[in-house]
C-alpha positions in Angstrom: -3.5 -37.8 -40.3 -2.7 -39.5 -36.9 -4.8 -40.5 -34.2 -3.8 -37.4 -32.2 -4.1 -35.3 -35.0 -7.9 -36.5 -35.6 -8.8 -36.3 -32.0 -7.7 -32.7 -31.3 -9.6 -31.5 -34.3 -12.9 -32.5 -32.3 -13.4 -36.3 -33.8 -14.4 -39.4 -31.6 -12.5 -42.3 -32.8 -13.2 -46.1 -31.6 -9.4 -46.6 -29.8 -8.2 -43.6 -28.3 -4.5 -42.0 -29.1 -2.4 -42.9 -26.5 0.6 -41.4 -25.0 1.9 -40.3 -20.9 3.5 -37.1 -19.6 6.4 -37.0 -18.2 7.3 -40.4 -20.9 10.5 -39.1 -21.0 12.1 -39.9 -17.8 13.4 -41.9 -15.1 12.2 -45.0 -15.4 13.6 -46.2 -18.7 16.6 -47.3 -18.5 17.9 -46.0 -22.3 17.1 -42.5 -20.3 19.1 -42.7 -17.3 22.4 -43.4 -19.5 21.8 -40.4 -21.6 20.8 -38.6 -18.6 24.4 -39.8 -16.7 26.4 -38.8 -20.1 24.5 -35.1 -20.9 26.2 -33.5 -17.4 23.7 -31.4 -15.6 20.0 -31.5 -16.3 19.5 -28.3 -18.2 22.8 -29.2 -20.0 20.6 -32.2 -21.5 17.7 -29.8 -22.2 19.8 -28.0 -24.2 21.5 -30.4 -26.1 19.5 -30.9 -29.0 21.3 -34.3 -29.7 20.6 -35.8 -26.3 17.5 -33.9 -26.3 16.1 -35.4 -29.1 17.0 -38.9 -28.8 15.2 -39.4 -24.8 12.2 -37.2 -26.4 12.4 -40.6 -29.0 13.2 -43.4 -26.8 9.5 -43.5 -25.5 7.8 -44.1 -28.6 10.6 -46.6 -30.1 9.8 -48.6 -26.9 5.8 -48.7 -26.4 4.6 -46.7 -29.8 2.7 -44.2 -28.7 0.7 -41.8 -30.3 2.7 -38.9 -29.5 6.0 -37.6 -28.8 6.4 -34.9 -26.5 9.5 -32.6 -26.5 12.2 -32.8 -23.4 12.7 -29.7 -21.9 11.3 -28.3 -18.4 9.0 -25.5 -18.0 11.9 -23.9 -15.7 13.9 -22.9 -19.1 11.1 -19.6 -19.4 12.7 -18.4 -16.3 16.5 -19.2 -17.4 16.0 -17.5 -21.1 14.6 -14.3 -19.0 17.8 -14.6 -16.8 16.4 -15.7 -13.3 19.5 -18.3 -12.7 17.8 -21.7 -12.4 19.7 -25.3 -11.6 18.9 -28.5 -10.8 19.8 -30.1 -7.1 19.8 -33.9 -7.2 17.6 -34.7 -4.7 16.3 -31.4 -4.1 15.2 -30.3 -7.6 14.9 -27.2 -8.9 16.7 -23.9 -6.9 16.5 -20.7 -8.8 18.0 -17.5 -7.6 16.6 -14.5 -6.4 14.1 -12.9 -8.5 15.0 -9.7 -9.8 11.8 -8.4 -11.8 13.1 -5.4 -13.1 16.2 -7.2 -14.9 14.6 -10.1 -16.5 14.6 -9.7 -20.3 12.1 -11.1 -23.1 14.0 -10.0 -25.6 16.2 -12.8 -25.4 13.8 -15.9 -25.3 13.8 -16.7 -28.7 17.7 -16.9 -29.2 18.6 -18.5 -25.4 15.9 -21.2 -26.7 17.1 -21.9 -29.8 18.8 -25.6 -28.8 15.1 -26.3 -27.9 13.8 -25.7 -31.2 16.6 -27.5 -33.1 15.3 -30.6 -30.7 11.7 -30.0 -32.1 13.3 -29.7 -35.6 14.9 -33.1 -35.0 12.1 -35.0 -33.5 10.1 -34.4 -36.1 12.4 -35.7 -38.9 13.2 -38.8 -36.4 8.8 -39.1 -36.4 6.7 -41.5 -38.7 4.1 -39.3 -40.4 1.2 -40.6 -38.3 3.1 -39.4 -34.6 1.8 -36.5 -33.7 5.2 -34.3 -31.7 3.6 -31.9 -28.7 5.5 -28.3 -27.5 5.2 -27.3 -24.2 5.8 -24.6 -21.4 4.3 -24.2 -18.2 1.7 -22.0 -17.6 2.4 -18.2 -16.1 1.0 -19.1 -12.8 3.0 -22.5 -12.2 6.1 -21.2 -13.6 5.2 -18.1 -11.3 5.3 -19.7 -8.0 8.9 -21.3 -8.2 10.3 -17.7 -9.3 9.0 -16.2 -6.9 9.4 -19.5 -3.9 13.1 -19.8 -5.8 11.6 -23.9 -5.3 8.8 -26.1 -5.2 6.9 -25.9 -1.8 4.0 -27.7 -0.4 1.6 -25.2 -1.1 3.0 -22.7 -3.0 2.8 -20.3 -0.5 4.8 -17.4 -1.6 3.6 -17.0 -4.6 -0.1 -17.2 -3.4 0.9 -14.2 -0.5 2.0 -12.3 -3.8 -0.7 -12.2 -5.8 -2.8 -11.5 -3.1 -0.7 -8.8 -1.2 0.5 -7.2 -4.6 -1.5 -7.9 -7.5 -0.7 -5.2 -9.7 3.3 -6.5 -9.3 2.5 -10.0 -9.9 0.5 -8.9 -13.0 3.4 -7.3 -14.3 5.5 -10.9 -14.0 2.6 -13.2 -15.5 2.9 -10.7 -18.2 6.0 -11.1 -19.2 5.6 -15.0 -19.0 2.9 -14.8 -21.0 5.0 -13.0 -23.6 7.5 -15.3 -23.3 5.6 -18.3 -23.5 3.8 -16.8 -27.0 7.5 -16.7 -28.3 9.0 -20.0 -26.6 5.6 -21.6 -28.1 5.6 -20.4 -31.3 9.3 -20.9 -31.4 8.4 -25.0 -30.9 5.3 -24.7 -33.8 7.4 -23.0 -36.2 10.0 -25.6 -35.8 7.8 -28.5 -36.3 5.5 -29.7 -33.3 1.8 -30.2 -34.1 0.2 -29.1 -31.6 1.7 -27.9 -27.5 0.2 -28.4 -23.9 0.1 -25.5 -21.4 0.7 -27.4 -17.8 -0.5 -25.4 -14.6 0.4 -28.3 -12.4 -0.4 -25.6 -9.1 -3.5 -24.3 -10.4 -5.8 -26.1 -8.2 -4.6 -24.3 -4.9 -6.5 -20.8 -6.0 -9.6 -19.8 -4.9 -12.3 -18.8 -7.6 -11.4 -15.3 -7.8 -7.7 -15.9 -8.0 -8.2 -19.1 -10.3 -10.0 -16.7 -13.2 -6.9 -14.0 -12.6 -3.8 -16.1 -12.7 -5.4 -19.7 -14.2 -7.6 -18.8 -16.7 -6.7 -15.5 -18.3 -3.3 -15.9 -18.6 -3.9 -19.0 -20.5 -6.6 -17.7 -22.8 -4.2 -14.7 -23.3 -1.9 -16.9 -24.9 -4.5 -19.0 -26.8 -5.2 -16.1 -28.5 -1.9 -14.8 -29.3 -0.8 -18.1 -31.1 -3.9 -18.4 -33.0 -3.5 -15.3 -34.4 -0.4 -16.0 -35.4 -1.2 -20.0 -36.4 -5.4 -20.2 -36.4 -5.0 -23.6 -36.8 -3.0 -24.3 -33.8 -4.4 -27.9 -31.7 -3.5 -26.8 -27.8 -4.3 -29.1 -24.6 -4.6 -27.2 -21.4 -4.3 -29.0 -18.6 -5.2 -27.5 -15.1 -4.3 -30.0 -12.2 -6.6 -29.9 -9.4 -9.4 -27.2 -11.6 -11.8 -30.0 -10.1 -15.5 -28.4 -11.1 -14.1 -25.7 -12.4 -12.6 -27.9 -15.5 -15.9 -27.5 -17.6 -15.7 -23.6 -17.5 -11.9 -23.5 -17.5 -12.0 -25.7 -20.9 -14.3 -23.5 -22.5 -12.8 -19.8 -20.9 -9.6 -21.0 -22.1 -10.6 -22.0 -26.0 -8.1 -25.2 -25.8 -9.1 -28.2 -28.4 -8.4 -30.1 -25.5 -8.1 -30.4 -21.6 -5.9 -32.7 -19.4 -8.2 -33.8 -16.4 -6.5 -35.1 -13.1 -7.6 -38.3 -11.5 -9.4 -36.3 -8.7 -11.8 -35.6 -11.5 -14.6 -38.2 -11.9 -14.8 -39.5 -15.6 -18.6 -39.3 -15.8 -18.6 -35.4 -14.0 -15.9 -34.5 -16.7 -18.1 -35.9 -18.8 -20.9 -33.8 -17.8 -18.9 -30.5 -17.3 -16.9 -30.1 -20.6 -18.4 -29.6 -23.7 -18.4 -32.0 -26.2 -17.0 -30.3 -28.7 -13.5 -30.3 -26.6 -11.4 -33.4 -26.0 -10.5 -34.5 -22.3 -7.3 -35.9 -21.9 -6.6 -38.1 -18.8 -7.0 -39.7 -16.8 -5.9 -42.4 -14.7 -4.1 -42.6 -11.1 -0.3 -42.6 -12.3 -0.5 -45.1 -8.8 -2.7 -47.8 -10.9 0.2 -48.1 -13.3 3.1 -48.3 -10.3 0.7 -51.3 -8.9 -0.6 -53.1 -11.5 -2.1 -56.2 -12.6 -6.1 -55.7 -12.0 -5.7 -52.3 -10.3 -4.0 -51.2 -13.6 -6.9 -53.3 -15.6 -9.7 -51.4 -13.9 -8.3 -48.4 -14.2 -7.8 -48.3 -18.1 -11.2 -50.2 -18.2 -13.0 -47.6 -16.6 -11.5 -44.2 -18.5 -12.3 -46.1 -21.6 -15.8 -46.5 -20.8 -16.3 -43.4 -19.3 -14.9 -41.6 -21.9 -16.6 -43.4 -25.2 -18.4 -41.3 -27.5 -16.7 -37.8 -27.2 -13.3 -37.1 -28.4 -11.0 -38.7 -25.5 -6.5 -39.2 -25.4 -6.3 -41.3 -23.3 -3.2 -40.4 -20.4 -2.8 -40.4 -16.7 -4.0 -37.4 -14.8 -0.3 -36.5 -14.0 3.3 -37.8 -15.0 4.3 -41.2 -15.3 6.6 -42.0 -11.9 10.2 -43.0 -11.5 9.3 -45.9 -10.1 6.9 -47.4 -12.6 7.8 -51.1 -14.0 8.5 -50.9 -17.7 6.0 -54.2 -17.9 3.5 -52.3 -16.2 3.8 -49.4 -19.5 3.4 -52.4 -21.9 0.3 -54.0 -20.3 -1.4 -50.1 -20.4 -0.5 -49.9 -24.0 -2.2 -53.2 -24.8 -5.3 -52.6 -22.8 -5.9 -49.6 -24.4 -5.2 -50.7 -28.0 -7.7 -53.6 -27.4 -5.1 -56.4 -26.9 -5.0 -58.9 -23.3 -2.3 -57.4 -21.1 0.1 -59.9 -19.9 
């Protein structure tokens, strides 16, 4: 069945599944060759080839528990025809948004390179992986349409809802559509289970974090359990802070990533039991190292004992993260002396 598999169906198992966001990346070096010969960074999200082989290189390397599929949560907004590119250094610049001209109707067949990845992954898999889908959550995907890029605070996006809420419904609407379809596109081509990430969910206030955090979300829970009832999803708030306990349970997710902001015992305490907490160590333990990394693991695997736990960081894994550093995490976790 797979550690993943067992732990997202609500059991508590001795050594925890194990794998990072954001595994896929930068700071392997099989990745940035790949990354130099796919052209442009959408280009390699949509080559299923390329695509495929970083979303592997991860688990070749360290073994985890789980693969999760390349792509960018930024390819919602391209498939509803928002332009959207890449700026080294600068990241992601999309064009103006045009709300009346975007178009659902062609999600499913501008994504289709994405689901031949899945497709692919999972035949490249061992039985026992567990592959996660993806997309970003209406809200976080929200804020860069509407900012055109990231900003510190999100502010545009945050004047929006507030100024006109009835017009920003209308766009998480149509993402939430669009993630249904991009999501169930991803199950129906293979992945076991997907994550919803609202990385910029933490900057709304209560009223605003029900409206555009929270019911969005549960929205599209609902949607792709009545399509697949059986579907495992991880939603993963950054920055929900005491609101995680209610968020997990508002949302219905198996499971819910928790950021390093979040003490381990007040998760704990906050989310039900029945619902696994993912997370959730400083991604800056494992860019140090050596006993800062050691404590860290130490105490998320303490904390977390006796309740179904995947053990991850409480955000992505960093460019600048020594590979060595990866391999002495893995050990620790699995119960071996780190290096």
């Amino acid at each position: 069945m797979g550690k993943m598999r067992q732990v997202l169906a609500g059991e508590t198992i001795a050594v925890p599944p194990i794998w990072i966001m954001r595994q896929a990346g930068r700071y392997l070096p099989e990745y940035r060759k790949v990354r130099k010969q796919a052209g442009s960074f959408l280009d390699l999200c949509y080559n299923p080839e390329l695509a495929s082989e970083v979303t592997l290189q991860p688990i070749r390397r360290f073994d985890f528990d789980a693969a999760i599929l390349f792509s960018d949560i930024l390819v919602i907004p391209d498939a509803l025809g928002q332009q959207v590119d890449f700026e080294e250094g600068r990241g992601p610049v999309l064009g103006p948004l045009d709300l009346e001209s975007l178009d659902k109707a062609a999600v499913r067949s501008h994504l289709a390179p994405v689901f031949e990845t899945v497709t692919r992954v999972r035949a490249g898999l061992a039985g026992d992986k567990a592959l996660l889908g993806f997309c970003g959550a209406p809200w976080t995907v929200a804020t860069y349409m509407i900012a055109g890029h990231g900003t510190p605070d999100q502010g545009p996006a945050r004047r929006s809802a507030l100024g006109d809420p009835d017009r920003f419904q209308v766009l998480i609407d149509l993402l939430v559509d669009a993630s249904v379809d991009y999501l169930l596109g991803q199950l129906e081509a293979g992945a076991d289970a997907v994550q919803i990430f609202d990385t910029w969910a933490g900057i709304l206030d209560e009223e605003q974090f029900q409206r555009w955090a929270v019911d969005p979300v549960r929205r599209i829970v609902d949607r792709l359990r009545a399509v697949r009832p059986q579907t495992p999803v991880i939603a993963f708030a950054k920055g929900a802070g005491v609101r995680i306990g209610d968020y997990a349970t508002a949302t219905g997710a198996n499971c819910v990533g928790v950021d390093w902001s979040v003490p381990p015992a007040m998760a704990c305490d906050l989310v039900d039991d029945s619902i696994a907490i993912q997370g959730n160590m400083d991604p800056m333990r494992l860019i140090v190292g050596g006993e800062a990394l050691d404590r860290g693991v130490d105490r998320v695997l303490e904390a977390f004992a006796g309740r179904p736990h995947i053990f991850n960081l409480g955000h992505g894994i960093t460019p600048d993260t020594p590979i060595e550093h990866v391999e002495r995490l893995v050990a620790r976790v699995r119960g071996r002396e780190g290096n």
